[in-house]
N, C-alpha and C positions, 0 to 999 in steps of 0.2 A: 504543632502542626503534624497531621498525618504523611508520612512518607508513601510514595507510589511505589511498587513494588515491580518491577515488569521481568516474569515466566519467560517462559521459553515462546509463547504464544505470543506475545507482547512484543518480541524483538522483530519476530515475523513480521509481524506489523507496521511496526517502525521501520525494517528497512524495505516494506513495503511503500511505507510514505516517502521515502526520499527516493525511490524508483517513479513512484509518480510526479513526485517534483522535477525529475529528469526529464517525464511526460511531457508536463508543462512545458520547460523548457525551451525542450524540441518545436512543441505545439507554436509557441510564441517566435523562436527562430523561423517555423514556418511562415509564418506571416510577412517578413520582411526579406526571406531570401528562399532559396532553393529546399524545399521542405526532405528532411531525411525519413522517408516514409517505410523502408523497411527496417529503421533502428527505431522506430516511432512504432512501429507495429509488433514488433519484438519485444523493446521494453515493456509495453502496454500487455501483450502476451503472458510474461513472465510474471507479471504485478495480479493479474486475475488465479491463473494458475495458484499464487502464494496464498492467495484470498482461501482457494480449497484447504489448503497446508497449516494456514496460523488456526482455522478450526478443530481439523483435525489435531494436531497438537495441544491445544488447549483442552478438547478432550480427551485424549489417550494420558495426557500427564494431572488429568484432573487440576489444572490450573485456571479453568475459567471464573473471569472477575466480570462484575458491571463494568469496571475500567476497563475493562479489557473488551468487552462488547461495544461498549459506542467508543470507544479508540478505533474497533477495527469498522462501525459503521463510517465514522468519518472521514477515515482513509479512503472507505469503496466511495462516499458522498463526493468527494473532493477529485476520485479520479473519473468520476461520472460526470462533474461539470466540466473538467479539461476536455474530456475524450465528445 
């Protein structure tokens, strides 16, 4: 079995995904109590801005993979249906 390999690009990514899990999170505590909507806008902030960054890196270190391209579509997919 092939092992994944995850760049500098790649971690971007990933701890772009668990910033959007936090999204969620937020998103779903909004629902049931007092929604924290400037650390919900902030986070969410922070998660797109990375989106420009794990690109840029992936190219500058010449580390782009197909892994690593639908890794980072799913992450932007996933914080587009929370958001």
């Amino acid at each position: 079995m092939d092992r994944v390999h995850l760049g500098p690009a790649d971690r971007i990514t990933l701890f772009r995904a668990v910033l959007a899990c936090g999204v969620a999170a937020l998103t779903v505590h909004g629902l049931v109590a007092d929604p924290h909507v400037a650390t919900l806008v902030t986070i969410s902030s922070v998660v797109l801005v990375l989106d420009a960054v794990d690109g840029y890196v992936a190219r500058r270190t010449d580390s782009a993979t197909p892994f690593g391209a639908r890794f980072d579509m799913e992450v932007d997919a996933f914080l587009i249906a929370v958001l």
